[in-house]
MIBA-201276 format. One record per residue (C-alpha): z, x, y. Coordinates in nm, 2 decimals. Layout:
+--------+--------+--------+
:     zz :     xx :     yy :
+--------+--------+--------+
:      Z :      X :      Y :
...
+--------+--------+--------+
***
This chain:
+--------+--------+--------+
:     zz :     xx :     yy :
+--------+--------+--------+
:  11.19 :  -3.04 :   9.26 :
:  10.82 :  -3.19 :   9.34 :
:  10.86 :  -3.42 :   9.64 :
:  10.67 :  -3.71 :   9.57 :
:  10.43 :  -3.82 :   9.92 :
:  10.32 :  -4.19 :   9.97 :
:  10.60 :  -4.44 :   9.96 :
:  10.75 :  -4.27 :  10.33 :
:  11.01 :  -4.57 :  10.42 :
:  10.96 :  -4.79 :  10.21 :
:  11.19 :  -4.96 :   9.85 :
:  11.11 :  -4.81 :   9.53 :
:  11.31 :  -4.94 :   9.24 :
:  11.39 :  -4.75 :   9.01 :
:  11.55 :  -4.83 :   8.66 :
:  11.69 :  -4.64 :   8.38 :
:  11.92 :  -4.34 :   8.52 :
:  11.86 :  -4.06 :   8.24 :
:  11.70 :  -3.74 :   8.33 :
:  11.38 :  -3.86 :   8.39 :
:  11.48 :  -4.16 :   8.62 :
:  11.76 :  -3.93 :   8.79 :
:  11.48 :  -3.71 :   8.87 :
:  11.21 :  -3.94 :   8.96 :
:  11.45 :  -4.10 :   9.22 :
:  11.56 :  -3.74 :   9.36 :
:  11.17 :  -3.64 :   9.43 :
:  11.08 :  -4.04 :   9.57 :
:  11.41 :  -3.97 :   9.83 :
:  11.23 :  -3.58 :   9.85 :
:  10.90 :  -3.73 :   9.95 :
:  11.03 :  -3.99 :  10.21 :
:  11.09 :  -4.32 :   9.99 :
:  11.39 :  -4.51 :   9.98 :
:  11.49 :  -4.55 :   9.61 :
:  11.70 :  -4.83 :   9.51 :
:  11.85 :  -4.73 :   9.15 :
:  11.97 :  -4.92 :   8.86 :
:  12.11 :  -4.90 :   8.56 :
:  12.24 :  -5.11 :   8.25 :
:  12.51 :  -4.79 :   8.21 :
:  12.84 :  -4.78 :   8.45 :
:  12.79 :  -4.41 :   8.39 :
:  12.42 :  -4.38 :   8.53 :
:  12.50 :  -4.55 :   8.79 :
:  12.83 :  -4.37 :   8.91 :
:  12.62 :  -4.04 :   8.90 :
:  12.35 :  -4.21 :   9.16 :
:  12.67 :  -4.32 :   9.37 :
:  12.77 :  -3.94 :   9.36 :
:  12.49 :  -3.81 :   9.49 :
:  12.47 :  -4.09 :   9.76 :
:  12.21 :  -4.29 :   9.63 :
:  12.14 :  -4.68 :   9.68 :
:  12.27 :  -4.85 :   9.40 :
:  12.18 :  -5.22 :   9.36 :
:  12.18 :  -5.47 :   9.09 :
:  11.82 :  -5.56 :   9.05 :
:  11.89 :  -5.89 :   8.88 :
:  11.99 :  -6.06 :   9.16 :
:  11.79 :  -5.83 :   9.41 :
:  11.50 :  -5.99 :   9.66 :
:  11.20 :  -5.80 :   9.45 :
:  10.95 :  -5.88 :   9.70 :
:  11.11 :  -5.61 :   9.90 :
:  11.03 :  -5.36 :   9.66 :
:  10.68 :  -5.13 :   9.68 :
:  10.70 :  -5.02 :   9.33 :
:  10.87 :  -5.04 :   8.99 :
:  10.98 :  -4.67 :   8.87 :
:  11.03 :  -4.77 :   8.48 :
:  11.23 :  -4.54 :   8.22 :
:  11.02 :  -4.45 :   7.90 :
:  11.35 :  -4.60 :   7.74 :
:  11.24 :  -4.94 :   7.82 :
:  11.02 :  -5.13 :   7.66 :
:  10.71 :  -5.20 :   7.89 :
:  10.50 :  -5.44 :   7.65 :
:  10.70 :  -5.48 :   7.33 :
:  10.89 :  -5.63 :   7.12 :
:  10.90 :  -5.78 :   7.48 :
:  10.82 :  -5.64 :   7.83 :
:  11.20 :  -5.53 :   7.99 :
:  11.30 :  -5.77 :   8.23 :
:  11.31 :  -5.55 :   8.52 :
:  10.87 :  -5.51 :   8.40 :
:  10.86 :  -5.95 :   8.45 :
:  11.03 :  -5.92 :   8.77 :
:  10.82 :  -5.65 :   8.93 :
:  10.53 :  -5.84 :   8.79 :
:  10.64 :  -6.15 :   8.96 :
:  10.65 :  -5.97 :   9.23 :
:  10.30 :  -5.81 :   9.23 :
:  10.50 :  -5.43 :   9.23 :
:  10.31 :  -5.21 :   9.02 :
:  10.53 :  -5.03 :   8.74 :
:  10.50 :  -4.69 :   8.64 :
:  10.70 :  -4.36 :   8.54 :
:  10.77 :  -4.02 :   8.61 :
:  10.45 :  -3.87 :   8.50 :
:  10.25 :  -4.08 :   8.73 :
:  10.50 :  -3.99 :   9.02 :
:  10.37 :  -3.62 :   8.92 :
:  10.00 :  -3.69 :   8.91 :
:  10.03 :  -3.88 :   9.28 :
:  10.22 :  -3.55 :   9.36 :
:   9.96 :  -3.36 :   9.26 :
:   9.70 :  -3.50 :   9.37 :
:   9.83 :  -3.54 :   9.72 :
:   9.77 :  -3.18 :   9.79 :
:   9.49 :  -3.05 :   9.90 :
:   9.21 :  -2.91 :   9.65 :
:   9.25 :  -2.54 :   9.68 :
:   9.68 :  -2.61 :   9.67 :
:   9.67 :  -2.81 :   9.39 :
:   9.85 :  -2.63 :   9.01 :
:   9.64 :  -2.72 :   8.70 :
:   9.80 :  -2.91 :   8.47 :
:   9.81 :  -2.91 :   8.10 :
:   9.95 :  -3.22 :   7.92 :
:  10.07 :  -3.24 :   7.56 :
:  10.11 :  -3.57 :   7.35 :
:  10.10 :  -3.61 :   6.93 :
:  10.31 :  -3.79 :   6.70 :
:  10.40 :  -3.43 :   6.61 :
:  10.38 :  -3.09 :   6.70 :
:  10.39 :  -3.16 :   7.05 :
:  10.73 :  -3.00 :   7.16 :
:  10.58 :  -2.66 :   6.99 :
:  10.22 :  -2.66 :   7.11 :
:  10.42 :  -2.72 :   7.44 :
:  10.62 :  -2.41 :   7.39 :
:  10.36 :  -2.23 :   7.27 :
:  10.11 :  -2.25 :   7.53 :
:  10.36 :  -2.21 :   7.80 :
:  10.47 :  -1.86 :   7.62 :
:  10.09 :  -1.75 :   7.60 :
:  10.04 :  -1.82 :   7.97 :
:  10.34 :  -1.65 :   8.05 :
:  10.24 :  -1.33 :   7.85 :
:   9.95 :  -1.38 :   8.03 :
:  10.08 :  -1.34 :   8.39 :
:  10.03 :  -1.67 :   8.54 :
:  10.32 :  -1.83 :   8.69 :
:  10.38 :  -2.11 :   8.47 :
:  10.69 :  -2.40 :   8.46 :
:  10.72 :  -2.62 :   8.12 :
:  10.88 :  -2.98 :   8.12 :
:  10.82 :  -3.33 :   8.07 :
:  10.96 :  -3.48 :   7.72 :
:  11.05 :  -3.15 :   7.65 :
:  11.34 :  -2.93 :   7.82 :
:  11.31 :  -3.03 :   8.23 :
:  11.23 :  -3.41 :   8.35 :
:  10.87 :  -3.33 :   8.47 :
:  10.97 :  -3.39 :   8.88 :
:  11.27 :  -3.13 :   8.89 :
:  10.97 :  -2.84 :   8.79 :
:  10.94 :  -2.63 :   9.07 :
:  10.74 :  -2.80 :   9.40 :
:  10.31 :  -2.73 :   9.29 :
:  10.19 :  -2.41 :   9.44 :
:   9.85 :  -2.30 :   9.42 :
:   9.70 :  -2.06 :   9.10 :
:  10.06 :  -2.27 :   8.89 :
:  10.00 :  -2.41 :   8.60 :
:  10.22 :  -2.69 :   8.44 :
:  10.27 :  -2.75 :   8.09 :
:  10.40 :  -3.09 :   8.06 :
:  10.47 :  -3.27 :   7.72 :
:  10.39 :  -3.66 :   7.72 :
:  10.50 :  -3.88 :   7.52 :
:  10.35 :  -4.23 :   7.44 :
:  10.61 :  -4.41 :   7.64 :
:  10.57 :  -4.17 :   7.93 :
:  10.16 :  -4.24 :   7.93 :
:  10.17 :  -4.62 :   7.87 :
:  10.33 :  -4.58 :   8.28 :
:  10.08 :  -4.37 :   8.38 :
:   9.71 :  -4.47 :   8.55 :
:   9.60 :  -4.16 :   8.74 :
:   9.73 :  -3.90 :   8.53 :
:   9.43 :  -3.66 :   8.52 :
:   9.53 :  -3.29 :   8.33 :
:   9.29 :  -3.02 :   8.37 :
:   9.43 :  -2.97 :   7.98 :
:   9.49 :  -3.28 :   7.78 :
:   9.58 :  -3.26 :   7.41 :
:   9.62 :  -3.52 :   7.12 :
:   9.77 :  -3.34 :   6.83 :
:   9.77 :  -3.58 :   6.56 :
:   9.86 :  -3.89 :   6.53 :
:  10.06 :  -4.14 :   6.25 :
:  10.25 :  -4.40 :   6.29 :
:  10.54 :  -4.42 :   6.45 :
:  10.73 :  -4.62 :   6.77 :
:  10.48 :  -4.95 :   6.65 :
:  10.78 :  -5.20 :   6.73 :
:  10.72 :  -5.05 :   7.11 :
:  10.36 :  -5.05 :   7.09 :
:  10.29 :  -5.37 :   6.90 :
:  10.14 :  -5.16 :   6.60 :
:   9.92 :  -4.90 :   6.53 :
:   9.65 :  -4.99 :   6.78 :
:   9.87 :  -5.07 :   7.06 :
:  10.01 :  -4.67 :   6.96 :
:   9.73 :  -4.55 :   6.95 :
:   9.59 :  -4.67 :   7.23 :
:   9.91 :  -4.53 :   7.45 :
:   9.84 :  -4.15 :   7.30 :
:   9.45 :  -4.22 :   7.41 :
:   9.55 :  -4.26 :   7.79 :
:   9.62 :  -3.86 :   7.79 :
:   9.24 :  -3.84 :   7.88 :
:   9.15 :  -4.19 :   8.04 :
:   9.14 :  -4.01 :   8.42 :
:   9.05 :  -3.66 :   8.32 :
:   8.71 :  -3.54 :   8.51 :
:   8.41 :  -3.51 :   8.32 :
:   8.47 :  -3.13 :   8.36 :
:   8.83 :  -3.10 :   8.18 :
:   8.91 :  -3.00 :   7.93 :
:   8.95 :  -3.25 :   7.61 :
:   9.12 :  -3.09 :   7.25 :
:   9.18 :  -3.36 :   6.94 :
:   9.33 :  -3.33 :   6.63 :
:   9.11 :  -3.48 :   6.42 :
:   9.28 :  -3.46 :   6.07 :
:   9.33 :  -3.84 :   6.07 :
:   9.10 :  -4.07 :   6.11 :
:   9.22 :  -4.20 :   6.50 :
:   9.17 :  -3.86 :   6.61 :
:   8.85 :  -3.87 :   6.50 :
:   8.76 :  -4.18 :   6.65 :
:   8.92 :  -4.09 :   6.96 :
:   8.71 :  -3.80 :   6.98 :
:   8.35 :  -4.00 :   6.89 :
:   8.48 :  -4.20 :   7.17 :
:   8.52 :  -3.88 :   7.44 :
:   8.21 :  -3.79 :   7.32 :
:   7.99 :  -4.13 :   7.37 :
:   8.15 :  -4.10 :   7.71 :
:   7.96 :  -3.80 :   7.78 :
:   8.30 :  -3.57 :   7.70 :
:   8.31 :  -3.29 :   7.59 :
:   8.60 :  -3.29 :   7.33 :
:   8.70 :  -3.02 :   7.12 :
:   8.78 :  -3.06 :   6.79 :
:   9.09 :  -2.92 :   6.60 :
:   9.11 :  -2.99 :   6.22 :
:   9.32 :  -2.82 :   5.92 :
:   9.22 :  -2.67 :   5.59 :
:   9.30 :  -2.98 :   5.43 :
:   9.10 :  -3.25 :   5.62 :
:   8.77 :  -3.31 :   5.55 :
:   8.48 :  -3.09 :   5.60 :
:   8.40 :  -3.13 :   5.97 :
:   8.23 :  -2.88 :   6.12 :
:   7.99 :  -2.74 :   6.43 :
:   8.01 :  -2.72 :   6.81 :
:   8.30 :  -2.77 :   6.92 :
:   8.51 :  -2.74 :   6.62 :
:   8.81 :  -2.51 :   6.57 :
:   8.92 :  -2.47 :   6.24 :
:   9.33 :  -2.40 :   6.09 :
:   9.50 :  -2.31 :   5.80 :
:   9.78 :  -2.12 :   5.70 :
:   9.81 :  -1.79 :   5.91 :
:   9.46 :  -1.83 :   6.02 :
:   9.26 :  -1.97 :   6.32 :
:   8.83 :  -2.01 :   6.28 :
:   8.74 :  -2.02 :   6.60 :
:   8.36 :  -1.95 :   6.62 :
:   8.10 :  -1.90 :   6.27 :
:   8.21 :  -1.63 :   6.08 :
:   8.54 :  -1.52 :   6.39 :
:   8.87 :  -1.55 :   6.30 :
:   9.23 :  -1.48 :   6.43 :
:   9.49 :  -1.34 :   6.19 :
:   9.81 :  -1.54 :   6.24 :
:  10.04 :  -1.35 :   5.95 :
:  10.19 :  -1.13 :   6.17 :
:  10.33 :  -1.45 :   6.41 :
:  10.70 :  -1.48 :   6.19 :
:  10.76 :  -1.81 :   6.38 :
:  10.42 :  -2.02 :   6.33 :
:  10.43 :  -2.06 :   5.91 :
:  10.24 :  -2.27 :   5.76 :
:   9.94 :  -2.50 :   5.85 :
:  10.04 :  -2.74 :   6.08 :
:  10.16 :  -2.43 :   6.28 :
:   9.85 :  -2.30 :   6.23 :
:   9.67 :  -2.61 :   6.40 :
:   9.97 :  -2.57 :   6.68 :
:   9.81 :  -2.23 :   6.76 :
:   9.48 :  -2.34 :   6.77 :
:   9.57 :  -2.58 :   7.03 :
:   9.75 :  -2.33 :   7.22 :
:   9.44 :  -2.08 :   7.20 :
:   9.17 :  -2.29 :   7.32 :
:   9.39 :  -2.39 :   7.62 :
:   9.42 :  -2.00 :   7.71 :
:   9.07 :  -1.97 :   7.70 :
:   8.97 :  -2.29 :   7.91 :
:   9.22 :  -2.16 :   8.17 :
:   9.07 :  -1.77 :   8.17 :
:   9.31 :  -1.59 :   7.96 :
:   9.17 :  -1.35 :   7.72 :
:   9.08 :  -1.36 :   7.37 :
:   9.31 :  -1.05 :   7.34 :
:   9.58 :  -1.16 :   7.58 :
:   9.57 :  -1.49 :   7.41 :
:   9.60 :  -1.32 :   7.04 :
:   9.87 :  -1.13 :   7.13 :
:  10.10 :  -1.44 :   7.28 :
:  10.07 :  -1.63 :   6.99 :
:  10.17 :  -1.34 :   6.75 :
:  10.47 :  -1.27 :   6.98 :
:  10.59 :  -1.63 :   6.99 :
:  10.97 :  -1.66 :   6.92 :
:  11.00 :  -2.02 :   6.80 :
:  11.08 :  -2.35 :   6.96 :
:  11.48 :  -2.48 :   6.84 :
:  11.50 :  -2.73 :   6.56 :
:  11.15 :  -2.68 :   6.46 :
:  11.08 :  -2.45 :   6.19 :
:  11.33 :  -2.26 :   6.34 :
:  11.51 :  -1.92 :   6.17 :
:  11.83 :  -1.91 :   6.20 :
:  11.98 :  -1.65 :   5.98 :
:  12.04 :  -1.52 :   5.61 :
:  12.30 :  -1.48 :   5.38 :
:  12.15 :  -1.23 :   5.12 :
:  11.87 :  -1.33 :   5.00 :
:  11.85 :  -1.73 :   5.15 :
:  11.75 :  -1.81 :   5.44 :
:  11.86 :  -2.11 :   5.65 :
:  11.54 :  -2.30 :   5.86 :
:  11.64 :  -2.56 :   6.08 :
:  11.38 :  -2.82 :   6.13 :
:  11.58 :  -3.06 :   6.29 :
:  11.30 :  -3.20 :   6.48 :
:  11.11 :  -3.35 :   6.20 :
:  11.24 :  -3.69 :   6.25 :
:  10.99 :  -3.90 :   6.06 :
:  10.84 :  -3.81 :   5.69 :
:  10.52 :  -3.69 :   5.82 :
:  10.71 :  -3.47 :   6.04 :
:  10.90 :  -3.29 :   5.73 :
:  10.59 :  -3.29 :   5.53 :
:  10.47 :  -2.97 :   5.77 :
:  10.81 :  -2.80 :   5.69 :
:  10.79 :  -2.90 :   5.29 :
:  10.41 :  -2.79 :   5.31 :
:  10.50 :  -2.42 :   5.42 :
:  10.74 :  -2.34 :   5.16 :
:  10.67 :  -2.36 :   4.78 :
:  11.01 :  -2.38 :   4.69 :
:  11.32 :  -2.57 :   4.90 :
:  11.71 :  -2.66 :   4.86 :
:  11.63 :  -2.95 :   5.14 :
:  11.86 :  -3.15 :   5.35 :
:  11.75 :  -3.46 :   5.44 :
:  11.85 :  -3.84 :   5.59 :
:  12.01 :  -3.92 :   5.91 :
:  11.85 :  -4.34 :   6.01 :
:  11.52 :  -4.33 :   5.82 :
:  11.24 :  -4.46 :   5.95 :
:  10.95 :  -4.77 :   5.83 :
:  10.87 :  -4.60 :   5.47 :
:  11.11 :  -4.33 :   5.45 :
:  11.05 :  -4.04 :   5.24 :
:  10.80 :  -4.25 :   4.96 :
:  10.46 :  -4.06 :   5.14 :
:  10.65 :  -3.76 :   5.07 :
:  10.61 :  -3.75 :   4.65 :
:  10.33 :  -3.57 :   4.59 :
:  10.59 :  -3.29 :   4.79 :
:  10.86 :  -3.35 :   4.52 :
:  10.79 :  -3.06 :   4.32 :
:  10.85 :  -2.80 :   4.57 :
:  11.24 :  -2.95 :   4.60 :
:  11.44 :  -2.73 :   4.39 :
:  11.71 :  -2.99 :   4.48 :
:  11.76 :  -3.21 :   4.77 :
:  12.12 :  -3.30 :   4.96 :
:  12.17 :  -3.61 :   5.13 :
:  12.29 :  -3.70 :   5.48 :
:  12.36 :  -4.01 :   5.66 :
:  12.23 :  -4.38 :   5.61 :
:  11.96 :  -4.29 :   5.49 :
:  12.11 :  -4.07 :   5.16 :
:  12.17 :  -4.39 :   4.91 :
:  11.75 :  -4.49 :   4.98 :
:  11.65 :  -4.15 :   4.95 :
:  11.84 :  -4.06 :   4.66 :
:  11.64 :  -4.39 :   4.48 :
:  11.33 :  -4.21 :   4.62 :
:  11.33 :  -3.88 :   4.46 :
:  11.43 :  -4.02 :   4.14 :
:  11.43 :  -3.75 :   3.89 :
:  11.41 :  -3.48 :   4.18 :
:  11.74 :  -3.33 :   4.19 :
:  11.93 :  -3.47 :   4.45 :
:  12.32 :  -3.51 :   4.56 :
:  12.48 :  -3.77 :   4.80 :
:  12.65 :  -3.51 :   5.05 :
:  12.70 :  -3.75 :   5.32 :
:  12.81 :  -3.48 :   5.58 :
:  12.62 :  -3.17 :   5.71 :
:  12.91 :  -2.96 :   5.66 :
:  12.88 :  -3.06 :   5.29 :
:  12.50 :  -3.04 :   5.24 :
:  12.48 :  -2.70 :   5.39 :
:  12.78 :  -2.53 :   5.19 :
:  12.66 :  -2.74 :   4.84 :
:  12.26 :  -2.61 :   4.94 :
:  12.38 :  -2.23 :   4.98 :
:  12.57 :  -2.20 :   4.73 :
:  12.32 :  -2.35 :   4.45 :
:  12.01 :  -2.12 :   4.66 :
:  12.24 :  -1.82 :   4.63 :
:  12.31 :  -1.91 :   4.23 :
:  11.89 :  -1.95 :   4.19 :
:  11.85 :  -1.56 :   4.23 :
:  11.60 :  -1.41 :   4.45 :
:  11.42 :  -1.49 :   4.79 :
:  11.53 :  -1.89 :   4.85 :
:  11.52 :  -2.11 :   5.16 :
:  11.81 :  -2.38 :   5.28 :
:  11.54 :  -2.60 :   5.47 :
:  11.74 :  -2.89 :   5.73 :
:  11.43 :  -3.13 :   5.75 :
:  11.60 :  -3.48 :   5.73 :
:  11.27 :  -3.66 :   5.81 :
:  11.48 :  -3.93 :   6.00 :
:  11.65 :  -4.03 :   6.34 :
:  11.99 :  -3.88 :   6.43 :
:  12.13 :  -4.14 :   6.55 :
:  12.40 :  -4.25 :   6.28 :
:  12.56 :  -3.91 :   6.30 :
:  12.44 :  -3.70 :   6.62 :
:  12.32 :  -3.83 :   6.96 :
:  11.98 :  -3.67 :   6.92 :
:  11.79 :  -3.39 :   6.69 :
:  11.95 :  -3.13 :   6.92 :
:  12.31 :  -3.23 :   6.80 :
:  12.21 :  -3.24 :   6.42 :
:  12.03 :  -2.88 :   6.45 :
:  12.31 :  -2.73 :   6.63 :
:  12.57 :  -2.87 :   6.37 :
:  12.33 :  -2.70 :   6.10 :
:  12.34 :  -2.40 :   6.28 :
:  12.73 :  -2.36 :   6.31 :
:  12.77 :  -2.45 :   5.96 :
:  12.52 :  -2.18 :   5.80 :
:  12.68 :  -1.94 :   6.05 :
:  13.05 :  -2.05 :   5.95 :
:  12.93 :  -1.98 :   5.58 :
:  12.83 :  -1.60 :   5.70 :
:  12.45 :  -1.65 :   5.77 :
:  12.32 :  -1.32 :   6.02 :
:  12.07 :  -1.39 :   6.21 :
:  11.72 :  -1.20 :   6.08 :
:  11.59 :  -0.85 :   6.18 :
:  11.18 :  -0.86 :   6.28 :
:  11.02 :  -0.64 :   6.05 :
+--------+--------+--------+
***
């Protein structure tokens, strides 16, 4: 846990009980505040009575008590409207922020030569595996290194900061619209599309939440953009009017940016000065080009923190994988089963579609604004698709003459997929990338990966040998 100083004795409220706001109370009690927690859930709020917290009901509590508003991400802070526990603490003159700026304060509280450096993480996607990523580097590296955030462990139950750490923390938009001092010594933007608008107001008002990852960086950290679309781009003319130095990440298939401070991707390759390259074929788990881009990422923040250009190499080809993303999970014969369960928005499946030229792909779940229509120019690589969840009538209308089934279950999809992969003949590849929410079948992406994972495994699927 990473006590939080500077709220010693006095009322910090603290709403939404999940794992960040669980956490975030357990290092304000740490530090010397006395949280006050709340919840819209019996069950969040019985678990704060377990462990002996204060458990009040803030909508009839005296607010003017309270020093500070502790928000969960869950809520909405601006939009479709701000959460009523935001107009209270606003009424109130109580500042409101998260978890991640409980971690900066942290941090910062230390002295210089004690503080951890931090790297922080955001994207629409590829965030969870540059996350991964960089952590495993680091840690091939030697240094003593603790991932969390969005991903894995709530950011505050890390291990307490020691000095020569480094945390790897994913952000995500919701997490960074409650932040003010958050400074990383590491910040990256991976890309950016839309997604989350009805929480941000639109694309500006998302946008403008994923550009707060480098609002209280020094002058001296370290800035890495995505810059395949054209906000990243921006973003990164802006660093630079600043006087920041920003490098820039871009993919084979952007446009043709190029010079200082450029890195370059593409499938199973990294350009990272004129004419130098690293060889990424030999890394089984990073296919692909969006990969590609994931391991740039991960390689410039190994060198701006003093790892190696061989030590770096060799973490990224040694990288086993994140779950649900692009993830192996076994083979029966000749077809293999990849669970992507992570892509939950079109864009998201296009990186899985994009590394495969041929797919039996199972998609739907709650689609998202636009669902799978960006995807056509994609079509042709579906040898046949198989349809899950709300989504599977819409989708089926959208692939048209693609061929597609209604399977409605997972258990269904994944059976119907193998079998017509296994009747196809040769090398094939059962891809799970529904390019939607979970939320009409599984609790979250975890759920619908794992569910994918027992069925290919019920059907006889072995998990693969490296070669």
């Amino acid at each position: 846990m990473i006590p939080v100083p500077g709220y010693e004795g006095r009322r910090v409220a603290v709403f939404g009980l999940g794992r960040s706001g669980i956490t975030a109370a357990r290092a304000l009690q740490a530090g010397g505040a006395i949280p006050i927690l709340w919840d819209d859930g019996v069950s969040g709020r019985m678990q704060a009575q377990a462990e002996g917290f204060a458990v009040e009901d803030l909508t009839v509590a005296d607010w003017s008590g309270f020093d500070t508003l502790v928000l969960s991400p869950g809520a909405p802070l601006t939009h479709p409207k701000p959460h009523w526990t935001v107009e209270r603490a606003r009424d109130a003159g109580a500042p409101v922020i998260g978890d991640i700026e409980l971690f900066a304060r942290a941090v910062a509280a230390l002295p210089q030569d004690a503080r951890p450096r931090v790297v922080a993480v955001t994207g629409t996607n590829g965030k969870s595996t540059t996350t991964a990523l960089i952590g495993w580097v680091l840690k091939q590296a030697g240094l003593t290194v603790h991932v969390g955030g969005n991903i894995g462990i709530g950011v505050l139950a890390l291990p307490a900061p020691a000095a020569g750490a480094v945390y790897v923390i994913e952000v995500s938009s919701y997490q960074l619209d409650l932040t003010t001092t958050f400074a990383p010594d590491v910040a990256i933007l991976t890309n950016i599309s839309p997604d989350h608008l009805d929480r941000h107001g639109g694309m500006d008002g998302y946008v403008a939440a994923k550009k707060r990852i480098f609002q209280a960086q020094r002058p001296d950290a370290t800035a890495l953009v995505g810059v395949d679309e054209r906000w990243g781009r921006e973003i990164a003319a802006d660093l630079r009017g600043a006087g920041r130095s920003a490098v820039q990440v871009r993919t084979a298939s952007s446009s043709t940016l190029a010079g200082e401070g450029v890195v370059r991707a593409a499938p199973g390759r990294i350009e990272i000065d004129e004419g130098a390259a690293i060889d990424l074929t030999a890394a089984r788990s990073l296919p692909g080009r969006h990969n590609a881009q994931n391991a740039a990422f991960a390689y410039a923040t190994a060198r701006a923190l003093g790892v190696s250009h061989d030590v770096a190499v060799q973490g990224l080809l040694s990288f086993p994988g994140l779950a649900h993303r692009m993830e192996a999970i076994g083979r029966i014969g000749p077809v293999r089963f990849i669970n992507d369960s992570k892509a939950t928005n079109a864009d998201a499946a296009r990186q899985a579609l994009s590394s495969y030229p041929s797919v039996f792909w199972i998609a739907g779940g709650r689609a998202k604004d636009g669902g799978i229509d960006d995807l056509a120019d994609l079509f042709p690589r579906i040898a046949k698709a198989y349809l899950i969840g709300e989504a599977a009538e819409a989708f089926a209308v959208a692939l048209g003459e693609t061929p597609h089934v209604v399977s409605t279950t997972m258990e269904a999809a994944v059976a119907a997929a193998a079998r017509d992969a296994a009747s196809a003949g040769g090398d094939q590849i059962v891809l799970l990338s529904p390019a939607c929410a979970s939320f009409d079948q599984y609790p979250d992406f975890e759920a619908r990966g794992e569910a994918f994972r027992a069925a290919a495994l019920n059907l006889g699927a072995a998990p693969e040998t490296a070669s």
